[in-house]
C-alpha positions, 0 to 999 in steps of 0.5 A, spaced: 796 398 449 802 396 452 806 402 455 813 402 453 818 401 457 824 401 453 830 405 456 836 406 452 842 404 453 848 409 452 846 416 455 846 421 451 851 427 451 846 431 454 846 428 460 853 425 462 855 432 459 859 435 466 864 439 468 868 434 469 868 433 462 870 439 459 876 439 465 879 432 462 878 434 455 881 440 457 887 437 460 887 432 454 888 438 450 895 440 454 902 439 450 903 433 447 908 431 452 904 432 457 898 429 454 904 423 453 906 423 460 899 422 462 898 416 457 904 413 460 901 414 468 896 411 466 896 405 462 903 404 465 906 404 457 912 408 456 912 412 449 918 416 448 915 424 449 917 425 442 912 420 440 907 423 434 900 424 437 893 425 433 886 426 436 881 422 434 874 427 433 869 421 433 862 424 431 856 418 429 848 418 429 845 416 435 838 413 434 835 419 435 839 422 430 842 426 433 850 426 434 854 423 439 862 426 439 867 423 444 874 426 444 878 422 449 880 417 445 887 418 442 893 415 438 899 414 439 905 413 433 911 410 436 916 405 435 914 403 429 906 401 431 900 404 432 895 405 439 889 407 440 887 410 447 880 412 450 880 416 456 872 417 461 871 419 467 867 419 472 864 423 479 858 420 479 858 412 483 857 415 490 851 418 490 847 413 484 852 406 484 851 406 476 857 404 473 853 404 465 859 409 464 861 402 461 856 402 457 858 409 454 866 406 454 863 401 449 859 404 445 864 409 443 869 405 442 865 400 438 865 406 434 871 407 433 874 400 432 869 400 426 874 406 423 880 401 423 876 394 422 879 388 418 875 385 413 878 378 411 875 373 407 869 370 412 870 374 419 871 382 419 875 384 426 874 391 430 880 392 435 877 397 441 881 402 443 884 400 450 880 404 456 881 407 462 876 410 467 878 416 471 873 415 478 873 421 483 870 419 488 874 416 494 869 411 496 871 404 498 866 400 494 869 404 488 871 397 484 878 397 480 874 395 474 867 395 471 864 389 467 860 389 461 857 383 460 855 380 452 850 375 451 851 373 445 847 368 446 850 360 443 855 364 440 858 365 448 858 370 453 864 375 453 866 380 458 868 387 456 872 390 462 874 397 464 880 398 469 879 404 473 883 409 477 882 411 482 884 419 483 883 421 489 886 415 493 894 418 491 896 423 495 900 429 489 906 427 490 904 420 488 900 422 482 906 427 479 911 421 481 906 416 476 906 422 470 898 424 472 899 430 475 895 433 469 889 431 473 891 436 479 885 440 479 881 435 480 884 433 486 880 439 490 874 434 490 879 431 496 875 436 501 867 435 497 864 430 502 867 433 509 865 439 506 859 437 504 858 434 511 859 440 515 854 444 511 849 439 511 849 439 519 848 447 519 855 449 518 858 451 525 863 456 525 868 453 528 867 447 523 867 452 517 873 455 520 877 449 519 874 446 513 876 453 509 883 453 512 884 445 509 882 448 503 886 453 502 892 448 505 890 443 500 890 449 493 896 453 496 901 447 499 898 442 496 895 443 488 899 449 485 905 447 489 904 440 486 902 443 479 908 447 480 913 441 482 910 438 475 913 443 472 920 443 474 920 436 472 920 437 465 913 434 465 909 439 463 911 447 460 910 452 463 903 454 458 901 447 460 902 450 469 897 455 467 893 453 464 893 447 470 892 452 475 886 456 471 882 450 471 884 450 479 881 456 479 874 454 475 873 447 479 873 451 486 868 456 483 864 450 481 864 447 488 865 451 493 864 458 489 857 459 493 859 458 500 859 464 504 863 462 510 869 460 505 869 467 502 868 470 509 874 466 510 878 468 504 879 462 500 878 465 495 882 471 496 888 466 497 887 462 490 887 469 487 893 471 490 896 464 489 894 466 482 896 472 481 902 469 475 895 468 471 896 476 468 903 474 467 900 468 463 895 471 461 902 475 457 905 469 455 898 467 452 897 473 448 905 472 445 903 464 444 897 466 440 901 471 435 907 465 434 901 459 434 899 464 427 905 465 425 907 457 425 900 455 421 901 460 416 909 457 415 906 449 415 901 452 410 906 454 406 909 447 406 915 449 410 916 444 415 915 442 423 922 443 425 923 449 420 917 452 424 920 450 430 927 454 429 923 460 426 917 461 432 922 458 437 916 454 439 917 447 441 917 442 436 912 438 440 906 445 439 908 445 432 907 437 431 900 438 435 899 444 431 899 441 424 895 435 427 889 441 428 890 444 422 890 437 418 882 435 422 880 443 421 
């Protein structure tokens, strides 16, 4: 009997499931206005900050079947069109040099278009949403786009590409300037090779000593402040920040949390000292929570977003993302 060799060719979620994930599904959870300034850096569009957002839950059966959810694909109502947006993202490249990510991109997006297709007399189109892939490794081979070719045989050949952006190749003040600076926390991984380098070649005192001070330079001087700046520009709100910087908090724990010599050195001493807004968050979060209750049950009633606005003193843009939740629940 022949020994079967078929692989599949989407991954199943299990196995792309990282915390890099559930950190850009966490920051596309933001604010609309941060959400829409992000959509803005990153595809260079430029929608009004008031434009109307929905979150498009994609759910199918795999051949498995099992369920495949993505929830980086997002639409965007404005000046009288309709957008759609898929985001992913990607850490992997410098240790395997596999891009089927792509494959990913496509087959969700395939899923999606089928939602929206156009059927006419002799020809059914699928519009995909338009892609993005967010690479956070500062590798000089990383491409700035990734190719899926599809033989269709004599029907021709087409290529579906995905441009990428590469995170780490700005520096903060770039990417607050480029309306992405909701991807700070992931800026951390600036330090990742030379700090695994360092530990790789048996973690000399003096080298630890210096590594760690970088770091806590890069959290406090550069992340937090940065995330901070963001903030002050009207780009994001202050539930947003925190939020931001808690997510700061998360990734560090995840990639340097297990080395002694930094917690020696006090890094993570200093994050949390850094942090120590997160309890007065942590109130403004509680207050956020009881106002968010209110504002469902006011829309449930039928009362209008502005009105639930004005009643809650939340802004416009929560109660609008609020409804959105409420109406997909």
């Amino acid at each position: 009997m022949q020994e079967n060799t078929e692989i599949s060719t989407v991954p199943k979620r299990e196995e792309i499931s990282h915390i890099y994930d559930k950190i850009l599904k966490r920051i596309l959870m933001l604010s609309s206005i941060a959400v829409i300034n992000l959509i803005n850096g990153l595809f260079k569009t430029n929608f009004p900050l008031d434009s109307k957002m929905v979150y498009n839950w994609t759910e199918g059966i795999d051949d498995d079947l099992g369920k495949t959810i993505s929830d980086t694909i997002l639409t965007i109502h404005a000046n009288g069109e309709v957008y759609r947006f898929h985001i992913e993202i990607e850490s992997a490249y410098r240790h395997t040099n596999d891009f089927s990510i792509v494959l990913r991109v496509f087959d969700y997006g395939y899923r999606d278009a089928l939602k929206y297709r156009e059927t006419g007399r002799d020809k059914i189109k699928l519009k995909f949403p338009k892609p993005k892939i967010i690479l956070l490794d500062n590798n000089s081979n990383s491409p700035n786009e990734v190719t899926l070719e599809l033989d269709f045989g004599d029907s021709g050949t087409i290529n579906f590409t995905v441009p990428t952006v590469k995170v780490l190749d700005y520096n903060i003040d770039e990417l607050n300037a480029q309306r992405m600076g909701t991807l700070l926390p992931l800026y951390l991984l600036k330090l990742r090779q030379q700090i695994e380098k360092a530990v790789a070649q048996g973690k000399d005192e003096d080298v630890m000593r210096k590594n760690a001070q970088a770091l806590k330079d890069l959290i406090n001087d550069g992340i937090l402040k940065g995330i901070t700046e963001y903030e002050k520009a009207g780009n994001i709100d202050s539930y947003d920040a925190y939020v931001l910087a808690g997510l700061v908090k998360k990734l560090y724990n995840h990639l340097y949390g297990d080395i002694k010599e930094f917690e020696d050195e006090g890094v993570r001493s200093a994050l949390d000292d850094m942090l120590l807004v997160e309890y007065e968050a942590e109130i403004l979060a509680a207050r956020l929570n009881d106002k968010l209750e209110i504002a469902a049950n006011l829309l449930g009633m039928g009362m209008s977003p502005a009105d639930v606005a004005k009643a809650t003193q939340l802004p416009l843009s929560r109660v609008e993302k609020l409804q959105n939740e409420l109406v997909l629940a």
